[in-house]
NUTIFI-66589 format. One record per atom (N, C-alpha, C): residue number from 1; residue in one letter; atom name; x, y, z. Coordinates in nm, 4 decimals, always signed. Example, Ala and Ser with C-alpha at 12.3 -4.5 7.8 and 13.67 -1.06 7.14 Angstrom:
2
+-----+------+------+----------+----------+----------+
! seq ! type ! atom !       px !       py !       pz !
+-----+------+------+----------+----------+----------+
!   1 !    A !    N !  +1.3190 !  -0.5690 !  +0.7800 !
!   1 !    A !   CA !  +1.2300 !  -0.4500 !  +0.7800 !
!   1 !    A !    C !  +1.3200 !  -0.3300 !  +0.7800 !
!   2 !    S !    N !  +1.2850 !  -0.2250 !  +0.7080 !
!   2 !    S !   CA !  +1.3670 !  -0.1060 !  +0.7140 !
!   2 !    S !    C !  +1.2900 !  +0.0030 !  +0.7870 !
+-----+------+------+----------+----------+----------+
***
This chain:
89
+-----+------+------+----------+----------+----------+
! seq ! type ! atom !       px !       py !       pz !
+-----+------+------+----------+----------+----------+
!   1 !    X !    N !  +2.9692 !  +2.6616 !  +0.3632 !
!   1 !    X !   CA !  +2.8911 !  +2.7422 !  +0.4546 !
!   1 !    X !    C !  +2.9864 !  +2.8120 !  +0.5511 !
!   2 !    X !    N !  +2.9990 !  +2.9338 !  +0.5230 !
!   2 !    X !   CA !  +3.0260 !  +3.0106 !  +0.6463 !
!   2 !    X !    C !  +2.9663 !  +3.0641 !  +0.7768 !
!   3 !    X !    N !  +3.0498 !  +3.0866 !  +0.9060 !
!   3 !    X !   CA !  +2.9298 !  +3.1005 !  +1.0212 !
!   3 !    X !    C !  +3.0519 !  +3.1863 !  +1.1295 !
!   4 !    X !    N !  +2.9605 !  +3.2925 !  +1.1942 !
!   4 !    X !   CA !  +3.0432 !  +3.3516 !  +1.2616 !
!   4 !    X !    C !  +3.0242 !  +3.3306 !  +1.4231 !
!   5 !    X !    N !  +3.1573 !  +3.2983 !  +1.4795 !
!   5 !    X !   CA !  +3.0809 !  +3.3080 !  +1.6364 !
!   5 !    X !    C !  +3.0979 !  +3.3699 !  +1.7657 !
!   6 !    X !    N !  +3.0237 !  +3.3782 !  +1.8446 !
!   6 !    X !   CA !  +3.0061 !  +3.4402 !  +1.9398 !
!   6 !    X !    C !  +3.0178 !  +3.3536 !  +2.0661 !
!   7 !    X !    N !  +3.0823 !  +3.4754 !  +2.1826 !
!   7 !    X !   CA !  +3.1176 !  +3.3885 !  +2.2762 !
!   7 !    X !    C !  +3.0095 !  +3.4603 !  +2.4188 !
!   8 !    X !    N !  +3.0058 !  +3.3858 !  +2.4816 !
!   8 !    X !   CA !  +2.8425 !  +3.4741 !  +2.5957 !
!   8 !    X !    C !  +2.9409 !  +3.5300 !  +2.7041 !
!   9 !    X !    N !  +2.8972 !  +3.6715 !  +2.7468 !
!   9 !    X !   CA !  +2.9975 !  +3.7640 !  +2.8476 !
!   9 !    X !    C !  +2.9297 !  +3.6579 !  +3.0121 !
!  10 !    X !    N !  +2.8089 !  +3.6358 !  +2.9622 !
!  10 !    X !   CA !  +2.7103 !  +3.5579 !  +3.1023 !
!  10 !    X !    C !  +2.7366 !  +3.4193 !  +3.1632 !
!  11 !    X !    N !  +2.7620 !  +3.3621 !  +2.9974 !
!  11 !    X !   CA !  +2.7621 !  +3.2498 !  +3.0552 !
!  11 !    X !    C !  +2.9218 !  +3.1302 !  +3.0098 !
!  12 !    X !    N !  +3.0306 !  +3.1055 !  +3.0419 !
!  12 !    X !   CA !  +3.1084 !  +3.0827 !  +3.0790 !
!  12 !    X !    C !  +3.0766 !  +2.9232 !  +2.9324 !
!  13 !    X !    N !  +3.1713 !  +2.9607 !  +2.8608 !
!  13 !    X !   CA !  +3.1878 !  +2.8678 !  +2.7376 !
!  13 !    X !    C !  +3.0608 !  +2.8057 !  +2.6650 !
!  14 !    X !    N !  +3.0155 !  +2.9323 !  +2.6359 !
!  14 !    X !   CA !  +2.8413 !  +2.9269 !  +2.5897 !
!  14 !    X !    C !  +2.8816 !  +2.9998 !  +2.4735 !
!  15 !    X !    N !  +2.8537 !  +2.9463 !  +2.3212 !
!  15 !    X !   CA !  +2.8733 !  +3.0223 !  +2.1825 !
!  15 !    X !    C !  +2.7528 !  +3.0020 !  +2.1090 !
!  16 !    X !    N !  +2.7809 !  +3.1516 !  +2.0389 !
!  16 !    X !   CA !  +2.6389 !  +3.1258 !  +1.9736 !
!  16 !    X !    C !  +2.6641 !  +3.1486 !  +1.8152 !
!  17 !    X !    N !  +2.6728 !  +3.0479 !  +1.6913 !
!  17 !    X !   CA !  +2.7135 !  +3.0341 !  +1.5707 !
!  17 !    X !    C !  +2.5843 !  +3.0835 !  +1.5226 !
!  18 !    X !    N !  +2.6241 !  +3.2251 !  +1.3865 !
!  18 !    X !   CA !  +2.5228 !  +3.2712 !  +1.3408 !
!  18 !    X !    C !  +2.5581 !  +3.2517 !  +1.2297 !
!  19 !    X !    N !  +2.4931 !  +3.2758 !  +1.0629 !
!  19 !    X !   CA !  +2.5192 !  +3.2876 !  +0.9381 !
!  19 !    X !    C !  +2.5503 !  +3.3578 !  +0.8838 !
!  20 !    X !    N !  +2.5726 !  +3.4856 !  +0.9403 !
!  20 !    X !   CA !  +2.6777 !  +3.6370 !  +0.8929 !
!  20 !    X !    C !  +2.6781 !  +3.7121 !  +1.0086 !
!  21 !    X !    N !  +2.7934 !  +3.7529 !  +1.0111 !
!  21 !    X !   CA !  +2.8437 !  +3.8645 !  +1.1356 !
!  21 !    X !    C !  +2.7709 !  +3.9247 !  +1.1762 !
!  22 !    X !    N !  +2.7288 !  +3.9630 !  +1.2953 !
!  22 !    X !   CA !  +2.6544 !  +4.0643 !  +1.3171 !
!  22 !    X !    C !  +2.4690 !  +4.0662 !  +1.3090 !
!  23 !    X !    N !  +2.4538 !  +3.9570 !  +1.2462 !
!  23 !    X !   CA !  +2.3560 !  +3.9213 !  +1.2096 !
!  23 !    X !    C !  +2.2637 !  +3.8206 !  +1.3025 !
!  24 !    X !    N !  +2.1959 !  +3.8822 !  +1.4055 !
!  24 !    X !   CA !  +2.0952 !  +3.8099 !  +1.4939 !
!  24 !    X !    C !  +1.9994 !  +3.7966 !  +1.4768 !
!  25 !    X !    N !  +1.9250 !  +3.8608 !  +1.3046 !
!  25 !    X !   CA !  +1.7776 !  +3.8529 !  +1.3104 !
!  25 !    X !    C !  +1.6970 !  +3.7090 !  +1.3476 !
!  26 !    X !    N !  +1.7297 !  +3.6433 !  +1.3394 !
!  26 !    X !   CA !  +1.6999 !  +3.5134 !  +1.3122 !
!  26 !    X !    C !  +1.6809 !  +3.4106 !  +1.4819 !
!  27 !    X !    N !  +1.7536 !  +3.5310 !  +1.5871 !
!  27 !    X !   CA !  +1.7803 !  +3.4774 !  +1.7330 !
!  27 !    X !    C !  +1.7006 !  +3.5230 !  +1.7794 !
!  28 !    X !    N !  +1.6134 !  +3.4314 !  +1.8724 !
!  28 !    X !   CA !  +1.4938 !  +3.4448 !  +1.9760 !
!  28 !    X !    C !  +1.5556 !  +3.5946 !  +2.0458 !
!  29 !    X !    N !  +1.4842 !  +3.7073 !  +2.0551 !
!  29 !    X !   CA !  +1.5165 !  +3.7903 !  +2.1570 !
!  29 !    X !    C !  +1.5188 !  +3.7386 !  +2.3008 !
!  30 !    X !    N !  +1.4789 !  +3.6445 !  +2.3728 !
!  30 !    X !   CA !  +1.4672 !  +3.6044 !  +2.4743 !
!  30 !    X !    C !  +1.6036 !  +3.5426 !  +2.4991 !
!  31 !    X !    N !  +1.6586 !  +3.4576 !  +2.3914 !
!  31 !    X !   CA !  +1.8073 !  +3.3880 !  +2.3944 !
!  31 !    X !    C !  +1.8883 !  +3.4756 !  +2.4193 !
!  32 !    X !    N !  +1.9191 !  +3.6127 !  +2.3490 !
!  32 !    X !   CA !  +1.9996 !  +3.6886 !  +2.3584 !
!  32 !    X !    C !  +2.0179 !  +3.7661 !  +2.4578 !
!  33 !    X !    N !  +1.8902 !  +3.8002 !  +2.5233 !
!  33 !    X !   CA !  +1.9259 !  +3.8317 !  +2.7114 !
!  33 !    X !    C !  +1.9411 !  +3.7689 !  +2.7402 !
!  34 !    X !    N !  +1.9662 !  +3.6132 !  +2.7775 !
!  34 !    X !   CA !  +2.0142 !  +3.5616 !  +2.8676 !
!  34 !    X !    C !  +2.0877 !  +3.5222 !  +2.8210 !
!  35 !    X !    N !  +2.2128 !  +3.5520 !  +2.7040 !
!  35 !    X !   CA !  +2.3358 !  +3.5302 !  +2.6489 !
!  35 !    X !    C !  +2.4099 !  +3.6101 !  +2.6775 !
!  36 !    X !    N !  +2.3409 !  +3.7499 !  +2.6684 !
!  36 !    X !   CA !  +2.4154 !  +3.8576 !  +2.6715 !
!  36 !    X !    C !  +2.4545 !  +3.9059 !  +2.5587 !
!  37 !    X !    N !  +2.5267 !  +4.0219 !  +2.5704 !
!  37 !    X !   CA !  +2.5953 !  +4.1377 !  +2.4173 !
!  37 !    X !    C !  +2.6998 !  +4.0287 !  +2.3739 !
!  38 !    X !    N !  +2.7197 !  +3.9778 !  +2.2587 !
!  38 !    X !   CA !  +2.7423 !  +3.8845 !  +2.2203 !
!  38 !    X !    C !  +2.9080 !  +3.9536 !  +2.2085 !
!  39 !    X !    N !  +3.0086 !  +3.8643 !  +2.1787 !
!  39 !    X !   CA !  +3.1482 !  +3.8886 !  +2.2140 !
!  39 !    X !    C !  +3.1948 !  +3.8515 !  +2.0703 !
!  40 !    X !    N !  +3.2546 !  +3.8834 !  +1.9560 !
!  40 !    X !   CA !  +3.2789 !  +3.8255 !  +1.8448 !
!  40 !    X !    C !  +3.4054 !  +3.7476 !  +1.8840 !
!  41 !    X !    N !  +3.4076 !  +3.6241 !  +1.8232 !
!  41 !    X !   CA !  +3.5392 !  +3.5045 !  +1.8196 !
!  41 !    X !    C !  +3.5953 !  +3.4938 !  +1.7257 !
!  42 !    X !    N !  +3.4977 !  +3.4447 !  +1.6334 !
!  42 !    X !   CA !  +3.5848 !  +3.4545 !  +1.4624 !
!  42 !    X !    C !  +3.4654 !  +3.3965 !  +1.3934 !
!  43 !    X !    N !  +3.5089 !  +3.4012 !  +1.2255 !
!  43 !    X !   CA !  +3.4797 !  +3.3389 !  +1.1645 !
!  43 !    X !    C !  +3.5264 !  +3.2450 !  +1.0757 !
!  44 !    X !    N !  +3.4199 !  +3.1467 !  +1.0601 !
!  44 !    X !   CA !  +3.4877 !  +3.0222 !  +0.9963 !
!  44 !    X !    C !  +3.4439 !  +2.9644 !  +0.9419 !
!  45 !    X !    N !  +3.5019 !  +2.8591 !  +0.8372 !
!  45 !    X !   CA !  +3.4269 !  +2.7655 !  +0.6546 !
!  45 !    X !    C !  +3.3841 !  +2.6058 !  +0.7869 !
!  46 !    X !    N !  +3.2092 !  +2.5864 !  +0.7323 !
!  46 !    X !   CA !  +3.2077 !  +2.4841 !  +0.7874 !
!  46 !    X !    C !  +3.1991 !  +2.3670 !  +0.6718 !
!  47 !    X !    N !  +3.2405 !  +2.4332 !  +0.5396 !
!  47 !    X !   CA !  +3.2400 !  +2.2991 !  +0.4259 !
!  47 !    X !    C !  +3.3386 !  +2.2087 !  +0.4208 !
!  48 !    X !    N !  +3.4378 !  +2.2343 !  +0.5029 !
!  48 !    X !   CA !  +3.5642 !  +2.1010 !  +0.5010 !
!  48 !    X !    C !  +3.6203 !  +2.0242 !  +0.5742 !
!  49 !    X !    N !  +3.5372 !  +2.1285 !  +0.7182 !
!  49 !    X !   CA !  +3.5487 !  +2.0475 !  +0.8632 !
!  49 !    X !    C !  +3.5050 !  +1.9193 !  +0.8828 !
!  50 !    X !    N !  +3.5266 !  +1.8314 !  +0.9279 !
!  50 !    X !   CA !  +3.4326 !  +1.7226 !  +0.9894 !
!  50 !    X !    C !  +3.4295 !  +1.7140 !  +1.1233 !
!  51 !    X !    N !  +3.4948 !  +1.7908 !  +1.1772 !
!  51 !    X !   CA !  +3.4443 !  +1.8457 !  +1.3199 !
!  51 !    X !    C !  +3.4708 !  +1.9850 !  +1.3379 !
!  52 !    X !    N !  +3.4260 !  +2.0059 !  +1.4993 !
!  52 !    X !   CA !  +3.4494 !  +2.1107 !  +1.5391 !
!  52 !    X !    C !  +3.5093 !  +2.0912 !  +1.7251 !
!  53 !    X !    N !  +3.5148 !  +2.1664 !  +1.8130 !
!  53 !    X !   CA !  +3.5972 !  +2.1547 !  +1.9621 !
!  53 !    X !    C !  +3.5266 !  +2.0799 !  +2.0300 !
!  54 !    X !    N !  +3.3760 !  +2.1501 !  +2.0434 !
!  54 !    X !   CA !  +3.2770 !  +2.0624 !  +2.1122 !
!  54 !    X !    C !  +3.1484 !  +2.0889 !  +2.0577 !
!  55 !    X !    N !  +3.1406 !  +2.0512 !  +1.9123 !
!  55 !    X !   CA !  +2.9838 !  +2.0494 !  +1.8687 !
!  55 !    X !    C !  +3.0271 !  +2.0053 !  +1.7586 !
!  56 !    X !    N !  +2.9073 !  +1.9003 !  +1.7342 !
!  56 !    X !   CA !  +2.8866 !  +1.8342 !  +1.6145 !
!  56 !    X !    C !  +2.8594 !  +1.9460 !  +1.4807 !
!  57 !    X !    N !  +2.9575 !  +1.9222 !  +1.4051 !
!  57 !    X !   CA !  +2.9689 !  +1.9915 !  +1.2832 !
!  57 !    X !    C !  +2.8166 !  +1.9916 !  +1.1767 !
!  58 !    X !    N !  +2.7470 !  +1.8514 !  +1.1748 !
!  58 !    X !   CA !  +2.6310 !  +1.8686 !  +1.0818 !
!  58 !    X !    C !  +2.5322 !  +1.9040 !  +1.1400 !
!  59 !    X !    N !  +2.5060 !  +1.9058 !  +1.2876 !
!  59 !    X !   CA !  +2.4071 !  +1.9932 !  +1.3769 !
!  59 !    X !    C !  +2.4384 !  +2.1291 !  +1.3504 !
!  60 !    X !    N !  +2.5368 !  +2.1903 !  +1.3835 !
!  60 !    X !   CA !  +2.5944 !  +2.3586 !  +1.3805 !
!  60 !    X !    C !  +2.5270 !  +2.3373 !  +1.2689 !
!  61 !    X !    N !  +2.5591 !  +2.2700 !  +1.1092 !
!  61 !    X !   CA !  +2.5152 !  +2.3204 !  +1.0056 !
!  61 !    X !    C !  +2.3217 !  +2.3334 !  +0.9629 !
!  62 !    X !    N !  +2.2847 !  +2.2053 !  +1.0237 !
!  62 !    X !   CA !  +2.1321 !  +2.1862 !  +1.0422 !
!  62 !    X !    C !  +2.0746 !  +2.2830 !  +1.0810 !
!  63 !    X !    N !  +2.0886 !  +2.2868 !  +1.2087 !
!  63 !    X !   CA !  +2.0767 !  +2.4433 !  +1.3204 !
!  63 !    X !    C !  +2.0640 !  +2.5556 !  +1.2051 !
!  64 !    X !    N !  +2.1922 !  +2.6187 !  +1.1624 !
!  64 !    X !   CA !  +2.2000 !  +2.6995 !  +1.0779 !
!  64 !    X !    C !  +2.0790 !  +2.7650 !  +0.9842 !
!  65 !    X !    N !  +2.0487 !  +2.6142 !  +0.8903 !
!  65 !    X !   CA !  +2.0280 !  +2.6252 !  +0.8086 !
!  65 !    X !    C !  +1.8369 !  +2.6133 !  +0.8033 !
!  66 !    X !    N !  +1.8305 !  +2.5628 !  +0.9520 !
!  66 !    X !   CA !  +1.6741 !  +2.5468 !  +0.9705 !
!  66 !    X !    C !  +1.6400 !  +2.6755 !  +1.0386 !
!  67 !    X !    N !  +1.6787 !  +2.7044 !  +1.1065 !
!  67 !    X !   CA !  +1.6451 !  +2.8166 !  +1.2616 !
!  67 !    X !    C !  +1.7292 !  +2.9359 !  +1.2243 !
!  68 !    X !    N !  +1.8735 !  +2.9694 !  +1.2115 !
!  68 !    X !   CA !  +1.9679 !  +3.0816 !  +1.1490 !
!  68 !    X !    C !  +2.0687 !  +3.0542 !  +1.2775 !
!  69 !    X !    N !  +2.0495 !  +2.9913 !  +1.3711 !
!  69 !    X !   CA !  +2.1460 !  +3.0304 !  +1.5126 !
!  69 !    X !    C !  +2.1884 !  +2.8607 !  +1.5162 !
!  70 !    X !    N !  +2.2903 !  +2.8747 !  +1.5886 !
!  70 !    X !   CA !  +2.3392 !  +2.7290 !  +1.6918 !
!  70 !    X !    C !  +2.4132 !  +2.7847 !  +1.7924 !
!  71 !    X !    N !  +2.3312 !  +2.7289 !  +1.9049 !
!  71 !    X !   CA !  +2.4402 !  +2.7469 !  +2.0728 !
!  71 !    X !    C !  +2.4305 !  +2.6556 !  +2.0888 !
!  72 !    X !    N !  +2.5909 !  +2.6842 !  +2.1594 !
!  72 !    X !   CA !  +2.7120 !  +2.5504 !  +2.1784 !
!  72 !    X !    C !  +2.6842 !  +2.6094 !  +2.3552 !
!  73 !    X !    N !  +2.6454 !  +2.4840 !  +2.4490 !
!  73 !    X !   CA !  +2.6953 !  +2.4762 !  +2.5859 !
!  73 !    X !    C !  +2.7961 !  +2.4351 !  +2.6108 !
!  74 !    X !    N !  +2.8776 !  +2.4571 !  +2.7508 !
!  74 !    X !   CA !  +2.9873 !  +2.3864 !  +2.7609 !
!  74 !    X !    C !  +2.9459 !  +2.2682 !  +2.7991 !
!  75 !    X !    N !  +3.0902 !  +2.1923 !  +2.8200 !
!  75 !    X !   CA !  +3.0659 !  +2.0174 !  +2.8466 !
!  75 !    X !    C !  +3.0091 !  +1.9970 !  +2.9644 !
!  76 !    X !    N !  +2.9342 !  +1.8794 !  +2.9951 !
!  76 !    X !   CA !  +2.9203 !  +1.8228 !  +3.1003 !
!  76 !    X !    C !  +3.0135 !  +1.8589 !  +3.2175 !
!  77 !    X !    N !  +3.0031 !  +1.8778 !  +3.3197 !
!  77 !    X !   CA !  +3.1210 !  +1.8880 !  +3.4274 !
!  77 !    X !    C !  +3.1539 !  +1.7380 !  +3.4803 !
!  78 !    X !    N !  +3.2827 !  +1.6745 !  +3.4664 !
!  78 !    X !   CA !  +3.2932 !  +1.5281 !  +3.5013 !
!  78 !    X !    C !  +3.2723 !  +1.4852 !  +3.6375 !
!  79 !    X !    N !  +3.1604 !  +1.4153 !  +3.6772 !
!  79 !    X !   CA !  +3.2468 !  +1.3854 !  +3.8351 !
!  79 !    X !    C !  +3.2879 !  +1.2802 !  +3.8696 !
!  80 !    X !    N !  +3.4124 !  +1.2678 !  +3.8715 !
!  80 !    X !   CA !  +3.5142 !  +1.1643 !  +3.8664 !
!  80 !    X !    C !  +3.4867 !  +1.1004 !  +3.9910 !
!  81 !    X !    N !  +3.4774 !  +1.1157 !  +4.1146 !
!  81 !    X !   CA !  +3.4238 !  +1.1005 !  +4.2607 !
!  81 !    X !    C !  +3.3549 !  +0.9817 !  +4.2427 !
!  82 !    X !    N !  +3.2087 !  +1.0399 !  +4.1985 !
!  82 !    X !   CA !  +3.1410 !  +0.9764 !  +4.1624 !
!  82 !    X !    C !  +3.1493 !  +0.7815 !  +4.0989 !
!  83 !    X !    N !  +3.1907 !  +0.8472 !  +3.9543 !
!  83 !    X !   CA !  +3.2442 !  +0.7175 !  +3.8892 !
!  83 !    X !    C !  +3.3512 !  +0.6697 !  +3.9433 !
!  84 !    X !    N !  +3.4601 !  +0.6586 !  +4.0375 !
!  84 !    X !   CA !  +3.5284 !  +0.6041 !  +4.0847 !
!  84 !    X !    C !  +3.4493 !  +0.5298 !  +4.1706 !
!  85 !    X !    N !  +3.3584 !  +0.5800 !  +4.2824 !
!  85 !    X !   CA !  +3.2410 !  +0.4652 !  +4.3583 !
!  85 !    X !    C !  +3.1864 !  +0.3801 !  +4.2823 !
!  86 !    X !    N !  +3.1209 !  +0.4375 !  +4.2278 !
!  86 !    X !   CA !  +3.0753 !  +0.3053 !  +4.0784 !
!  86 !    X !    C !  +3.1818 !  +0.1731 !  +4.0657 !
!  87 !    X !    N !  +3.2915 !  +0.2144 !  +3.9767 !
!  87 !    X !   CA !  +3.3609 !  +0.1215 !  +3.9450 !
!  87 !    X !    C !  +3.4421 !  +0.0434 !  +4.0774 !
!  88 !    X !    N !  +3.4369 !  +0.0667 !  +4.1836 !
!  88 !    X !   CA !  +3.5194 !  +0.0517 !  +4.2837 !
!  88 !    X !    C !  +3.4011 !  +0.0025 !  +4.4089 !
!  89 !    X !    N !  +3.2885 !  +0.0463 !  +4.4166 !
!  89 !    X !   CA !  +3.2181 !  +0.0009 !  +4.5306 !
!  89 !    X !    C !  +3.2644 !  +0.0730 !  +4.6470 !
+-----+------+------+----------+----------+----------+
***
């Protein structure tokens, strides 16, 4: 399975993996305004991966293959602060 992706001008390490270039039929018009004009990244084989940076490889492919789209959010923001009180009292 190949999948091409997109990176959001809006929203700050937000991608949106489609099933051919260029190809959004398949994306909620509502997603795509609030994604924005989509930014091309690359494309890439998801048949040999067993992962990917930060998204589960058989979701991206599920996603894909049920709906036509997968967006990737960025990570959690850590707050270390936090869990240091925790472990420390």
């Amino acid at each position: 399975m190949i999948c091409a992706i997109y990176r959001s001008p809006n929203r700050s390490q937000t991608y949106l993996y489609v099933e051919k270039k260029d190809d959004f039929s398949r994306v909620p018009e509502e997603l795509l305004k609030q994604f924005g004009r989509p930014q091309f990244a690359m494309v890439i084989s998801l048949d040999k991966r067993e992962k990917l940076a930060n998204a589960d490889v058989t979701r991206v492919k599920a996603d894909l293959s049920a709906v036509g789209y997968y967006l990737q959010f960025p990570p959690p923001v850590e707050d270390l602060l936090s869990e240091y009180r925790e472990t420390n009292g």
